[in-house]
Biopython code that builds the backbone (N, CA, C, O; Angstrom):
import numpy as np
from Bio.PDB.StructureBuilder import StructureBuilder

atoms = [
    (1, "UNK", "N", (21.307, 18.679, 1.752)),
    (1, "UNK", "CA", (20.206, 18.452, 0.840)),
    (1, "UNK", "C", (20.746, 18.001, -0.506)),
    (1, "UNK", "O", (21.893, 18.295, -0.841)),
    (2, "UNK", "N", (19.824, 17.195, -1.388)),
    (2, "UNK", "CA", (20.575, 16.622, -2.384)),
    (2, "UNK", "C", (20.401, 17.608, -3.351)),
    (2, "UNK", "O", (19.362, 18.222, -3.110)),
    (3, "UNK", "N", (20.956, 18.013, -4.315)),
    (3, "UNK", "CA", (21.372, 18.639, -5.173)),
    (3, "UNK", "C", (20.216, 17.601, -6.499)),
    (3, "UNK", "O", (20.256, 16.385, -6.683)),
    (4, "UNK", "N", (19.364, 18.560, -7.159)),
    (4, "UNK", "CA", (18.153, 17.468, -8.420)),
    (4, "UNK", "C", (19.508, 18.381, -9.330)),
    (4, "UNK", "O", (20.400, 19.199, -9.103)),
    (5, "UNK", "N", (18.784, 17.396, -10.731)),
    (5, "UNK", "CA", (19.676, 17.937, -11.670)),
    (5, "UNK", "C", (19.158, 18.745, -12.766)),
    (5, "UNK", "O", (17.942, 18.703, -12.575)),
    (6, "UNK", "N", (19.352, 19.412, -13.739)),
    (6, "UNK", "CA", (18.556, 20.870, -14.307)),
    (6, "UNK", "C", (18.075, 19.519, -15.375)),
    (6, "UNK", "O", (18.930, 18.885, -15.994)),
    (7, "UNK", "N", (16.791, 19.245, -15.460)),
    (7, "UNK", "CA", (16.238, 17.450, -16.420)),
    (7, "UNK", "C", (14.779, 18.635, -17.759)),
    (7, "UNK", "O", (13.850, 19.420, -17.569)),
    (8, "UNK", "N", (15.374, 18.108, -18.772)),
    (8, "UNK", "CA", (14.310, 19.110, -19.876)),
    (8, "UNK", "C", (13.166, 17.797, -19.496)),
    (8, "UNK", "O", (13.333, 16.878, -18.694)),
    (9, "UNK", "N", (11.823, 18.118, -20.486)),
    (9, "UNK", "CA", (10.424, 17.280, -20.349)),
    (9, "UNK", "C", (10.730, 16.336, -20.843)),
    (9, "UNK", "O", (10.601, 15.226, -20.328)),
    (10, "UNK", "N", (11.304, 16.604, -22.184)),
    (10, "UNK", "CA", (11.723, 14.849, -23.070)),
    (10, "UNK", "C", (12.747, 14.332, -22.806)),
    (10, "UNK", "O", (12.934, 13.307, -23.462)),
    (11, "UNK", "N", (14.046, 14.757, -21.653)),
    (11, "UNK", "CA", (14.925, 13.967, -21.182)),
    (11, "UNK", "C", (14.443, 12.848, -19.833)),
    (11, "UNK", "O", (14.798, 11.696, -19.583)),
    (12, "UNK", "N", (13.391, 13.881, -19.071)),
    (12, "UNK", "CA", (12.970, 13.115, -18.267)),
    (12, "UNK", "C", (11.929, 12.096, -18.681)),
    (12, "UNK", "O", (11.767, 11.151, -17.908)),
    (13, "UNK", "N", (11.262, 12.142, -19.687)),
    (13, "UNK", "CA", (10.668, 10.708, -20.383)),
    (13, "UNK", "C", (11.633, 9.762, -20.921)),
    (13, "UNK", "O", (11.253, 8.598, -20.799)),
    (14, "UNK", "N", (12.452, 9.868, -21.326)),
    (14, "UNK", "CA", (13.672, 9.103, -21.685)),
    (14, "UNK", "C", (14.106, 8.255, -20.429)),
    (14, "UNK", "O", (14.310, 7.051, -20.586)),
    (15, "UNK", "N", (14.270, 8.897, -19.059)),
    (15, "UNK", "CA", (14.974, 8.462, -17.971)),
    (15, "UNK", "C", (13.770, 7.521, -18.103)),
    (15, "UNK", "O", (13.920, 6.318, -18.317)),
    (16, "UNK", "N", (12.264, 8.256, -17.934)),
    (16, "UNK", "CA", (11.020, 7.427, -16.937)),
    (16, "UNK", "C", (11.012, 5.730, -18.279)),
    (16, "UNK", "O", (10.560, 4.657, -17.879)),
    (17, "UNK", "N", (11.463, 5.855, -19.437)),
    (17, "UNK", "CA", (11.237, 4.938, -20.314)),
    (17, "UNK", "C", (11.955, 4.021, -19.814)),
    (17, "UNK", "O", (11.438, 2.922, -19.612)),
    (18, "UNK", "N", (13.512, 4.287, -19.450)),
    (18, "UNK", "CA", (14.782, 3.017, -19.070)),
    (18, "UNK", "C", (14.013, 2.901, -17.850)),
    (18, "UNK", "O", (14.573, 1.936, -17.330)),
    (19, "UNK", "N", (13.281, 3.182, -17.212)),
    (19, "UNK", "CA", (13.341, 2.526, -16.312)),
    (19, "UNK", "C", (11.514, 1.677, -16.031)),
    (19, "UNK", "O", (10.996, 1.349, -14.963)),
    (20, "UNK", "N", (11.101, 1.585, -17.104)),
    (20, "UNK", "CA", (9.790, 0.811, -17.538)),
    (20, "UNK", "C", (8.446, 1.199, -17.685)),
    (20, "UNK", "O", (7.518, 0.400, -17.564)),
    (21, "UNK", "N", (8.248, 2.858, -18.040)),
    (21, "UNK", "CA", (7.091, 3.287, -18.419)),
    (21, "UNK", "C", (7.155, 3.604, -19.612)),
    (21, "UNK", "O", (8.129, 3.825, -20.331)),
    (22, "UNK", "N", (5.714, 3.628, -19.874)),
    (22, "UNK", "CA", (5.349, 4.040, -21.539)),
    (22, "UNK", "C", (4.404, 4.816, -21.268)),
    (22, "UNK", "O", (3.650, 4.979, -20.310)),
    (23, "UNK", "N", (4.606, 5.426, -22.587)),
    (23, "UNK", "CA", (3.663, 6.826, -22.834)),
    (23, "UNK", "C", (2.674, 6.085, -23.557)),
    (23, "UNK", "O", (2.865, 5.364, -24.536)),
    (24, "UNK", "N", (0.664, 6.556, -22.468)),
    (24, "UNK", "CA", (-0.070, 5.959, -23.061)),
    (24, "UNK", "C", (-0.757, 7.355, -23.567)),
    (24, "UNK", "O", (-1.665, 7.146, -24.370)),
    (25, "UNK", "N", (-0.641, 8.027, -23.422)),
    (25, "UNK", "CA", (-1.059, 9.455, -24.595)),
    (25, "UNK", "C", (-0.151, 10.509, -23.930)),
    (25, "UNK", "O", (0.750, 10.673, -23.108)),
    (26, "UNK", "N", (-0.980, 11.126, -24.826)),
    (26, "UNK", "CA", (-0.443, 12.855, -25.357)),
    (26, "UNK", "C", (-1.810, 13.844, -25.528)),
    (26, "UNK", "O", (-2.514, 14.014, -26.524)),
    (27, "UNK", "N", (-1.920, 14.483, -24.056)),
    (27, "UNK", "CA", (-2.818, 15.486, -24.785)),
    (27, "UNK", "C", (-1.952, 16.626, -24.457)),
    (27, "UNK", "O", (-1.313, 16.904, -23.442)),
    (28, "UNK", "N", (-2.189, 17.536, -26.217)),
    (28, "UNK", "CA", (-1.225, 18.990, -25.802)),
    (28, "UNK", "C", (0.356, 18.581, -25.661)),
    (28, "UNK", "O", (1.136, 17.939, -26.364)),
    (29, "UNK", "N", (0.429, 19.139, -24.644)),
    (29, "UNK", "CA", (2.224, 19.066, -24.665)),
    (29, "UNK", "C", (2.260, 17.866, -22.876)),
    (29, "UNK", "O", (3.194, 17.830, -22.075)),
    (30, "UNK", "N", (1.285, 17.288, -22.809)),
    (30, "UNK", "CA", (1.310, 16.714, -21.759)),
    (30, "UNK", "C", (1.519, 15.518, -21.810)),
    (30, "UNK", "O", (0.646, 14.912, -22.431)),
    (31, "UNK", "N", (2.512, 14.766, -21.316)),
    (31, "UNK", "CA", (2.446, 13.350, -21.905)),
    (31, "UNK", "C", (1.988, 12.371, -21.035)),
    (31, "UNK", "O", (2.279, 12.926, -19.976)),
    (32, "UNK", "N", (1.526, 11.407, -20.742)),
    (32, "UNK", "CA", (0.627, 10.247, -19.485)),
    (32, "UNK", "C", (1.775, 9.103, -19.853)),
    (32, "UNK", "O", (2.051, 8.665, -20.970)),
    (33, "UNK", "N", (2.279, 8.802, -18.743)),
    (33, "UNK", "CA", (3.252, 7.680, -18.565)),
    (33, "UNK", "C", (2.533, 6.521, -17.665)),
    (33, "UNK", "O", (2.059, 7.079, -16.676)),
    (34, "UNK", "N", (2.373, 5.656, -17.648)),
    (34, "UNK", "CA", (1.997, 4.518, -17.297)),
    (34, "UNK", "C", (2.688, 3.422, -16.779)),
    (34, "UNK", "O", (2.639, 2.643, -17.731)),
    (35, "UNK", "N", (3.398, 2.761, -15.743)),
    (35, "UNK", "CA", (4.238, 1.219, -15.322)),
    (35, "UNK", "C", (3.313, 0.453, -15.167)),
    (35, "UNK", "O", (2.152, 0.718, -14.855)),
    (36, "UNK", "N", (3.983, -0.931, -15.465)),
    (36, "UNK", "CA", (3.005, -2.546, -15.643)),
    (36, "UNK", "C", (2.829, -2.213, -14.397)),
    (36, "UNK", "O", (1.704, -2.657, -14.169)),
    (37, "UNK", "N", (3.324, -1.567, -13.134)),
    (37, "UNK", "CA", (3.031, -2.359, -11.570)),
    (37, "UNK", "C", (1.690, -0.866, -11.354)),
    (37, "UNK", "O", (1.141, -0.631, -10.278)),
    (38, "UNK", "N", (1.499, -0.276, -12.318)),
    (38, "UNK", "CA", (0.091, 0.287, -11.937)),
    (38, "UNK", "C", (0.479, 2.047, -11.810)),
    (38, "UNK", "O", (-0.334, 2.929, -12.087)),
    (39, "UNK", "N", (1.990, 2.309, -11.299)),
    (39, "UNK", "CA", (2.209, 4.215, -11.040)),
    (39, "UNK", "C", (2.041, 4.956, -12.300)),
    (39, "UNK", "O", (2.369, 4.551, -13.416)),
    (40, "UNK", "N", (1.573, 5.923, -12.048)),
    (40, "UNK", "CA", (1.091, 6.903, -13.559)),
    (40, "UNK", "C", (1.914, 8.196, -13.247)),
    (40, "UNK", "O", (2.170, 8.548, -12.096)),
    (41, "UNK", "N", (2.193, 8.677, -14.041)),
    (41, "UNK", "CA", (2.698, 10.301, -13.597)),
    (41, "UNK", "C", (2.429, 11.224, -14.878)),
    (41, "UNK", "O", (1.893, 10.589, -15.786)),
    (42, "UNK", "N", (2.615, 12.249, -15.097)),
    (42, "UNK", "CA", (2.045, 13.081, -16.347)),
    (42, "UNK", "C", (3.510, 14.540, -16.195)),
    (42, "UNK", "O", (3.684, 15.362, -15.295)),
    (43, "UNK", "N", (4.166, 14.344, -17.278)),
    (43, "UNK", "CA", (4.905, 15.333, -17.423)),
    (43, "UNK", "C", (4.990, 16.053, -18.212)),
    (43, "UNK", "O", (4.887, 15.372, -19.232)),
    (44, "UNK", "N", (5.131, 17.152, -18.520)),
    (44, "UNK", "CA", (4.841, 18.457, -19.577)),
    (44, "UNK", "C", (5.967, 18.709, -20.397)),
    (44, "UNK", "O", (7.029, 18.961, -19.827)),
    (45, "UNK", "N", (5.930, 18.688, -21.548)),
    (45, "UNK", "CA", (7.120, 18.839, -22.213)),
    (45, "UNK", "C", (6.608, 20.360, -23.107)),
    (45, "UNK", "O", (5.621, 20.414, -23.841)),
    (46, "UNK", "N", (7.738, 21.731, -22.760)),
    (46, "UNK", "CA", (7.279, 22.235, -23.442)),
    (46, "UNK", "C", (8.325, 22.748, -24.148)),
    (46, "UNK", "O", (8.887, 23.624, -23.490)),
    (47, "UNK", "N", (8.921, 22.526, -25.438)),
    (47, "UNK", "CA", (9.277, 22.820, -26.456)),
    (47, "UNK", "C", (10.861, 22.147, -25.935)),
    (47, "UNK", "O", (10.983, 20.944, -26.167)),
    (48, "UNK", "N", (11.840, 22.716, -25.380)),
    (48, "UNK", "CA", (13.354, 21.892, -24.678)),
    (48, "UNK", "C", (12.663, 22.522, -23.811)),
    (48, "UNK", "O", (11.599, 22.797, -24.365)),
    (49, "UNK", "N", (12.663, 23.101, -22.235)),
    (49, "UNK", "CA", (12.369, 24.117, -21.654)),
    (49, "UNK", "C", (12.694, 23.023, -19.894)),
    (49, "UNK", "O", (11.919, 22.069, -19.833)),
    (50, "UNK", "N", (13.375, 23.099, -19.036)),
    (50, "UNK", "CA", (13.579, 22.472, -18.057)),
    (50, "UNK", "C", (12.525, 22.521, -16.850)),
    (50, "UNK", "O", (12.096, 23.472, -16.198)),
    (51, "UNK", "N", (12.252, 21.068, -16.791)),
    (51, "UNK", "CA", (12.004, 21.230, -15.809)),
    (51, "UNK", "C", (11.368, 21.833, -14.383)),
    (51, "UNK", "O", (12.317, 21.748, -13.603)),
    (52, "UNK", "N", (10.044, 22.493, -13.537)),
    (52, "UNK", "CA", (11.057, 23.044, -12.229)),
    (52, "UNK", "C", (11.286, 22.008, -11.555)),
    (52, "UNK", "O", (10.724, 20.921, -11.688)),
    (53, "UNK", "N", (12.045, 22.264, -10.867)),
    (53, "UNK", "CA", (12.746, 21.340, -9.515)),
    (53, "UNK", "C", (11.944, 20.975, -8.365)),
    (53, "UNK", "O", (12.389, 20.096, -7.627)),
    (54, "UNK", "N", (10.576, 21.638, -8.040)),
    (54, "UNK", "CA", (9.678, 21.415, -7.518)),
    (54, "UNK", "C", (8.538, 20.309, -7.933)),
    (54, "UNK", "O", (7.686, 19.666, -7.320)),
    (55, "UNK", "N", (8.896, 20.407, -9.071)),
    (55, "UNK", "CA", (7.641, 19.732, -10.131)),
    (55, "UNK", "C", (8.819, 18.154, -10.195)),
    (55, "UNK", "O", (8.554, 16.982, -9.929)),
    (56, "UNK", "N", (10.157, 18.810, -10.673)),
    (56, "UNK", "CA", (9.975, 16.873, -10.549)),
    (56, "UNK", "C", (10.606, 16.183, -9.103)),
    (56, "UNK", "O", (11.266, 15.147, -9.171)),
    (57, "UNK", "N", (10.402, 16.699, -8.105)),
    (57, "UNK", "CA", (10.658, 16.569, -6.616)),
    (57, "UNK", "C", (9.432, 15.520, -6.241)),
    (57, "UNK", "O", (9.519, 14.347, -5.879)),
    (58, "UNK", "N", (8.358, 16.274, -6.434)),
    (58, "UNK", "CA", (6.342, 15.760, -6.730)),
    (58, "UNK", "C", (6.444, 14.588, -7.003)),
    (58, "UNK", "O", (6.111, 13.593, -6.360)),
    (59, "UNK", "N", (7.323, 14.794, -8.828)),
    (59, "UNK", "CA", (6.585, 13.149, -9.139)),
    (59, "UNK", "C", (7.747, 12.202, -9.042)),
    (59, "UNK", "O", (7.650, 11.117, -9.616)),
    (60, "UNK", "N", (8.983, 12.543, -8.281)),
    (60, "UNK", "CA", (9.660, 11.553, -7.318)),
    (60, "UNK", "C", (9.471, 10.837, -6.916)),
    (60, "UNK", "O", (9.652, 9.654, -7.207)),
    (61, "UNK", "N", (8.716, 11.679, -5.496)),
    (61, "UNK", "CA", (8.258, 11.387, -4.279)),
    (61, "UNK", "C", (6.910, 10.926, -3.953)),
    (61, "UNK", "O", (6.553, 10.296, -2.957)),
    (62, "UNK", "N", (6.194, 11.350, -4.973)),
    (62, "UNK", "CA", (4.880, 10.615, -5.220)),
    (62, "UNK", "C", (4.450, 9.817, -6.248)),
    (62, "UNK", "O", (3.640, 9.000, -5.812)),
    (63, "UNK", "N", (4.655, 9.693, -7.504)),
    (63, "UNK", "CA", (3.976, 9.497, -8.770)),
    (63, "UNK", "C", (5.126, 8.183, -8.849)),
    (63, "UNK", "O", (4.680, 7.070, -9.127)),
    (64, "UNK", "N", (6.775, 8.369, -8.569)),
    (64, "UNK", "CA", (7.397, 6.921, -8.999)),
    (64, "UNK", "C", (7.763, 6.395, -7.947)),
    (64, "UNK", "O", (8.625, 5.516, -7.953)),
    (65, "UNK", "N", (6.938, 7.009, -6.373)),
    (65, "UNK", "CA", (7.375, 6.309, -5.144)),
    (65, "UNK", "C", (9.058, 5.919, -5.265)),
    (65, "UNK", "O", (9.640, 4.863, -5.514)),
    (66, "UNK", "N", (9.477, 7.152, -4.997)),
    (66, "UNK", "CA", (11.260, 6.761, -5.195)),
    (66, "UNK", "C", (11.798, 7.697, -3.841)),
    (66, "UNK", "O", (11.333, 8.794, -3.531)),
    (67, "UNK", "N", (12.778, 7.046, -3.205)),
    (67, "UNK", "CA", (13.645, 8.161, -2.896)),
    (67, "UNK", "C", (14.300, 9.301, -3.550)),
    (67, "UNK", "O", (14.307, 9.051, -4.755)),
    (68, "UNK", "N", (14.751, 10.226, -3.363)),
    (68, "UNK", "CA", (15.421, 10.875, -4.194)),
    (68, "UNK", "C", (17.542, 10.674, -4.840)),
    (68, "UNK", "O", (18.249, 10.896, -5.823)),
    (69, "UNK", "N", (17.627, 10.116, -3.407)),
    (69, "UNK", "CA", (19.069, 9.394, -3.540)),
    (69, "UNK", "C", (19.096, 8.164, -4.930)),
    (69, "UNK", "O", (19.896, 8.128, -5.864)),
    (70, "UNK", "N", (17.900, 7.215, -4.642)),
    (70, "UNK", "CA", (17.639, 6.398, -5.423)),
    (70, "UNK", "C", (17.376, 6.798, -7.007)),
    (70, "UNK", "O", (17.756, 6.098, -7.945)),
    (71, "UNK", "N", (16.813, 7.778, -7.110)),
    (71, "UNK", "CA", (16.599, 8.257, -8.469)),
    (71, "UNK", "C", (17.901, 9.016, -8.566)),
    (71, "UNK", "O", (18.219, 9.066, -9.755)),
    (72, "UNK", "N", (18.477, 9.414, -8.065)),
    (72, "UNK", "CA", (19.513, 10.375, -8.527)),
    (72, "UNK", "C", (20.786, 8.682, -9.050)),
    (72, "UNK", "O", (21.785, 8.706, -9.769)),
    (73, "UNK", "N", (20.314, 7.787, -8.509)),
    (73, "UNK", "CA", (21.910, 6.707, -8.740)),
    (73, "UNK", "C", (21.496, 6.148, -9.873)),
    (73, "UNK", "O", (22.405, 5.768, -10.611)),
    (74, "UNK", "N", (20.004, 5.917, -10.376)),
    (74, "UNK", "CA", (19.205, 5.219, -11.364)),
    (74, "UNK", "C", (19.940, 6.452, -12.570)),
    (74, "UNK", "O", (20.693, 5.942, -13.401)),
    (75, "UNK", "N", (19.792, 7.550, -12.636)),
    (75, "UNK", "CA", (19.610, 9.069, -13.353)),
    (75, "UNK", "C", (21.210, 9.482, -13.851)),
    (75, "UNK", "O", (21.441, 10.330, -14.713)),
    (76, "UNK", "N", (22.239, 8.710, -13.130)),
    (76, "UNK", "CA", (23.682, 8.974, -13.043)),
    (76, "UNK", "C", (24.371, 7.907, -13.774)),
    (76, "UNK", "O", (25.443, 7.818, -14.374)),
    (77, "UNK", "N", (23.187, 6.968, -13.465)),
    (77, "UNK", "CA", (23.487, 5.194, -14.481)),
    (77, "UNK", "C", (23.266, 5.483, -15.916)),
    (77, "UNK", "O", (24.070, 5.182, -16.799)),
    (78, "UNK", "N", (22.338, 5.975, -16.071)),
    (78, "UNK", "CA", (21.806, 6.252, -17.090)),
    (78, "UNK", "C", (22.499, 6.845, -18.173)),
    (78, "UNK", "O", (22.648, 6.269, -19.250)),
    (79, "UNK", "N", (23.009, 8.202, -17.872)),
    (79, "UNK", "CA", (23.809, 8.690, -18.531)),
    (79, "UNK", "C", (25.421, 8.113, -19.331)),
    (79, "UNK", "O", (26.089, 8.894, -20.008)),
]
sb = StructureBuilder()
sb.init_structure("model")
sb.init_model(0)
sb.init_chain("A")
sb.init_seg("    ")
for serial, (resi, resn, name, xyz) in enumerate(atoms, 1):
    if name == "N":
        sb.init_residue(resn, " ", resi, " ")
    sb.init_atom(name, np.array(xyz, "f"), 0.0, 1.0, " ", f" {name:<3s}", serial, name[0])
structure = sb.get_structure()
């Protein structure tokens, strides 16, 4: 099984930015991310505070239609 990596709320908007979403609001501590090709996802940033591993497994696998291998090589580039 692949090993996710321990990702805070505003690191993982950082990743979702390099790779072509924008934040079209903010309600609360919730932020709405948006891509030109139409995927939305909504991630919670609360104060530094990580992540769970369940939660960004979700919007992986559903919200940026990614593999997880694939996001992990995008996520490793990055850095």
């Amino acid at each position: 099984m692949t090993q996710l990596p321990v990702i805070s709320g505003k690191d993982f908007i950082r990743f979702l930015e390099s790779v072509g979403f924008v934040v079209v609001r903010i309600n609360g501590s919730h932020h709405r991310l948006k891509n030109t090709d139409g995927r939305v996802t909504t991630v919670p940033v609360h104060k530094n505070e990580d992540l769970p591993k369940g939660l960004i497994r979700k919007i992986i696998r559903e919200d940026l239609d990614m593999e997880l291998d694939e996001f992990l090589r995008l996520y490793k580039q990055r850095k």
